[in-house]
C-alpha positions as CSV (number, residue, x, y, z in Angstrom):
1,X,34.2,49.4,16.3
2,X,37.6,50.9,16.0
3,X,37.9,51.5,19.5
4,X,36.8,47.9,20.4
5,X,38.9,46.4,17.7
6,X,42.1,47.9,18.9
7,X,41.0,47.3,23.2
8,X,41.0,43.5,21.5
9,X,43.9,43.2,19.6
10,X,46.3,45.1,22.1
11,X,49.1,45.5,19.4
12,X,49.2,42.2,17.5
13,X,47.3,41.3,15.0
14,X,43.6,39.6,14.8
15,X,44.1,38.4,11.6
16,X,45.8,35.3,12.6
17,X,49.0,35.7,10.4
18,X,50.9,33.2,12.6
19,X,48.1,30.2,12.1
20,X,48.6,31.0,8.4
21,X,52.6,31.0,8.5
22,X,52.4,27.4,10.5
23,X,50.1,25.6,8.3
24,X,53.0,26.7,5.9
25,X,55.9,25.5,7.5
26,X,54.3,22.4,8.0
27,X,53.6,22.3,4.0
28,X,57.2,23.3,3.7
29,X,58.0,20.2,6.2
30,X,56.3,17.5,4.5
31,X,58.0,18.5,0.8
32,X,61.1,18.6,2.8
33,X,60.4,15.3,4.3
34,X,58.8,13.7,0.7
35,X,62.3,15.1,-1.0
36,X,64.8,13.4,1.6
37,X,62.9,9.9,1.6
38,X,63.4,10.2,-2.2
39,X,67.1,11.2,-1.9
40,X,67.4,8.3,0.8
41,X,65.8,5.9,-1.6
42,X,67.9,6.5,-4.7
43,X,71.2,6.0,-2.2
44,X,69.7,3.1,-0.9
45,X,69.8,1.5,-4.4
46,X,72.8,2.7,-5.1
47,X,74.3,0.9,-2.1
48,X,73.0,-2.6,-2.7
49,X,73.6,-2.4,-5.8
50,X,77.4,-1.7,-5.1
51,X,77.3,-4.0,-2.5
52,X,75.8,-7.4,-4.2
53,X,78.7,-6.2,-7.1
54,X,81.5,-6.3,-4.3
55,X,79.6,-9.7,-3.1
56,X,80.4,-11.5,-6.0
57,X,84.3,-12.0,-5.3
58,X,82.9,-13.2,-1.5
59,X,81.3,-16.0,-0.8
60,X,80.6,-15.0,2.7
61,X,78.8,-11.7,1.0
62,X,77.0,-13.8,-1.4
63,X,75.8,-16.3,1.6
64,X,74.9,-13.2,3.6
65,X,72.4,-11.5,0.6
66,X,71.1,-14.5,-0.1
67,X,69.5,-14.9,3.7
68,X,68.8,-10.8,3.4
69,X,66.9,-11.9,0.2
70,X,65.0,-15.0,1.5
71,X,63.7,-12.8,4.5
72,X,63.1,-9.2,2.3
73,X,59.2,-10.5,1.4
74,X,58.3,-11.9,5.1
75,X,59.7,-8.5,6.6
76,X,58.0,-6.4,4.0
77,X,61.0,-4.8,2.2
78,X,59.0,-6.2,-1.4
79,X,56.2,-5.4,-3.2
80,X,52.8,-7.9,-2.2
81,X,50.3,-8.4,-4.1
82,X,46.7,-10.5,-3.7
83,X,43.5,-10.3,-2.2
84,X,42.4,-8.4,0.4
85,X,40.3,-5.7,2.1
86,X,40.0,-1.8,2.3
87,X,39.1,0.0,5.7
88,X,38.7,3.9,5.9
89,X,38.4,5.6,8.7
90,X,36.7,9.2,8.9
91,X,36.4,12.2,11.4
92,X,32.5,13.0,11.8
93,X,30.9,15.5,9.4
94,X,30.6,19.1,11.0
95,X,27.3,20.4,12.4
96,X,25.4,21.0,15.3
97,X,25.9,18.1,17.8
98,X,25.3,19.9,21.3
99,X,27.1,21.4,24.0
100,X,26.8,17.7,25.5
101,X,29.1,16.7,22.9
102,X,33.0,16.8,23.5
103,X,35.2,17.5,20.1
104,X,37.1,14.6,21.0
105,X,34.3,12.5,20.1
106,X,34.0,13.2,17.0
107,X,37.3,12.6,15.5
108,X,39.4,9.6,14.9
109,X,41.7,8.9,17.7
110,X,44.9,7.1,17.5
111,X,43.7,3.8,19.4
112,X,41.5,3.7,16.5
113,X,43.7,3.7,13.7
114,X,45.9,1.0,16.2
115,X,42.7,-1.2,16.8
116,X,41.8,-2.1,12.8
117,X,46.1,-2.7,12.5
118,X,45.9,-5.1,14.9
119,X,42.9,-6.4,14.3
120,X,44.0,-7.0,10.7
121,X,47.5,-8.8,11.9
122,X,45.2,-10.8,14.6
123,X,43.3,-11.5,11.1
124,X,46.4,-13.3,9.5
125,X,47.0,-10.0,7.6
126,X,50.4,-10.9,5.2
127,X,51.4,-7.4,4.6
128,X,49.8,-4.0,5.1
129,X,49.3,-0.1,3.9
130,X,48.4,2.8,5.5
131,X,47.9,5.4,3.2
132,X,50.9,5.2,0.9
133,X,53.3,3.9,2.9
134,X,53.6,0.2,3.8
135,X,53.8,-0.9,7.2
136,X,56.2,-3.4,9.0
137,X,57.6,-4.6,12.9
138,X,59.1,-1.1,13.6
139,X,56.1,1.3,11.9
140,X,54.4,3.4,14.5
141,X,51.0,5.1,14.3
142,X,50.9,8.4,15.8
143,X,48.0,11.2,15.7
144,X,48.3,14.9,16.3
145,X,45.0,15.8,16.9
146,X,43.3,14.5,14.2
147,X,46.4,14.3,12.0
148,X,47.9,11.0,11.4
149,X,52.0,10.9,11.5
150,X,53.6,7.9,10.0
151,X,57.2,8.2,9.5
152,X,58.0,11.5,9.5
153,X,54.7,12.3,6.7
154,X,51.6,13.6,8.3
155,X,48.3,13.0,6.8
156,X,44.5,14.1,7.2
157,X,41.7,12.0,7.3
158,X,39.9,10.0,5.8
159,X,42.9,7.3,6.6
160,X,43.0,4.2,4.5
161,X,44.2,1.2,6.2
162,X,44.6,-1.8,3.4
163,X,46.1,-5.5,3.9
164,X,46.6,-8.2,1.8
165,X,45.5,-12.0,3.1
166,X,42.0,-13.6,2.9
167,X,39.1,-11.3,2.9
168,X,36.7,-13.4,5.3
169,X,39.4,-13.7,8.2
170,X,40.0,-10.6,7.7
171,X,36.6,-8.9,8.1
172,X,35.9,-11.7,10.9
173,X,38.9,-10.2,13.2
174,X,37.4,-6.8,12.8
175,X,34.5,-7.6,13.6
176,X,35.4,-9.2,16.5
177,X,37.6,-6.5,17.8
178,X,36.4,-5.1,20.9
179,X,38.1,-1.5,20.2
180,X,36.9,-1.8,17.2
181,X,33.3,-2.0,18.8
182,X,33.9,1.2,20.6
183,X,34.6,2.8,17.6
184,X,31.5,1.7,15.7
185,X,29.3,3.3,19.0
186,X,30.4,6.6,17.9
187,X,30.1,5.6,14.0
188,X,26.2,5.0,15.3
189,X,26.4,7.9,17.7
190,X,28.4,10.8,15.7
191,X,28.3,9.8,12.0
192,X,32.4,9.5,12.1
193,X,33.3,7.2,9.1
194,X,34.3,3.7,9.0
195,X,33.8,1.1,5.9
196,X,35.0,-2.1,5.3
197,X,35.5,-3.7,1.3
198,X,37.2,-5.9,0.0
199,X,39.3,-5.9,-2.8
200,X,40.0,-8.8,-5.3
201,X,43.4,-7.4,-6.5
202,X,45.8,-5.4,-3.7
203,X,49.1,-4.4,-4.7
204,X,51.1,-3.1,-1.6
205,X,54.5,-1.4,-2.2
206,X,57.6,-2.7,-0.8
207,X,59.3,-0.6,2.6
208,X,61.4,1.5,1.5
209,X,62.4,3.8,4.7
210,X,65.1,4.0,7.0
211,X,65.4,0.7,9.2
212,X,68.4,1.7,11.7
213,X,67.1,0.3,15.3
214,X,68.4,2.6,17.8
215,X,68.0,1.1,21.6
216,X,68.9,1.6,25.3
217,X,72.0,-0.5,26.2
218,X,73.0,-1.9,29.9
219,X,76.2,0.1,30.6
């Protein structure tokens, strides 16, 4: 067993050290990310606040909040609150599914999370959460595997997708969603989660992140 163990190894280690030393620099990541967006938030504050004080000797200021304030709710930089519904997504529980069986399958994908966001916008969605973080025009959904990674904070399944905006249109553009039919193939198939509720009372919070566009030019 010695013998065999070191012919394996061949000087490092089989104890998979470095596996352990990523999963904690990506810990270390995600307090480091958590920490900044607070740090960005409470200087975010503290420059509209300064600003709407230097905007009342302007009237040009003062006409320029104003418009910044009408549009704030419709671009989803405000808290929303109403009725709505809950969808969760969920890879497939581990066992025994075959060799036939790719792992791919049996995870959810990042065309999935897409399909029930734009199913719910198709479905007159006013505003919308995923996970903690509310979603607007520039939010992107991104997987790593079967990691979700929305603005700069990854998160594991079970990925909760919530929107505010009547329930039956809603649940109507979902279940109309031909993406969304895939998916529920291998819900049938696999076992990988997917439920649909509705909620009476939704409270989504307003965007807080950084909104800086950054864009090709023509030289």
């Amino acid at each position: 067993m010695f013998a065999a163990s070191a012919s394996t190894a061949r000087g490092t280690d089989l104890r998979e050290e470095g596996r352990t030393r990523i999963t904690e620099l990506i810990s270390a990541e995600q307090r480091r990310t958590r920490h900044d967006r607070a740090g960005y938030q409470r200087l975010r504050r503290e420059v509209d606040s300064i600003a709407r004080q230097a905007g009342r000797r302007d009237a040009r200021v003062q006409e320029a909040q104003a418009r910044a304030d009408a549009l704030a709710a419709r671009s989803g930089f405000t808290p929303l609150r109403g009725s709505g519904v809950r969808v969760i997504l969920n890879d497939a529980p581990q066992r025994d599914y075959g060799r036939q069986v790719s792992p791919d399958d049996l995870v959810v994908h990042q065309t999935d999370v897409q399909a029930v966001v734009n199913a719910l916008w198709a479905g007159g969605a006013a505003g919308m959460q995923i996970m903690d973080q509310r979603v607007i025009s520039t939010s992107a959904v991104r997987c790593v595997g079967n990691t979700l990674i929305l603005q700069g904070v990854v998160y594991s399944p079970p990925f909760t997708i919530t929107a505010v905006g009547d329930p039956r249109r809603l649940r109507a553009a979902l279940d109309g969603s031909p993406e969304i039919s895939i998916y529920k193939r291998y819900v049938r198939e696999y076992g990988l989660g997917y439920s649909v509720r509705a909620a009476d009372q939704v409270t989504l919070p307003g965007y807080s992140g950084n909104v800086t566009l950054n864009h090709a030019t023509v030289p």
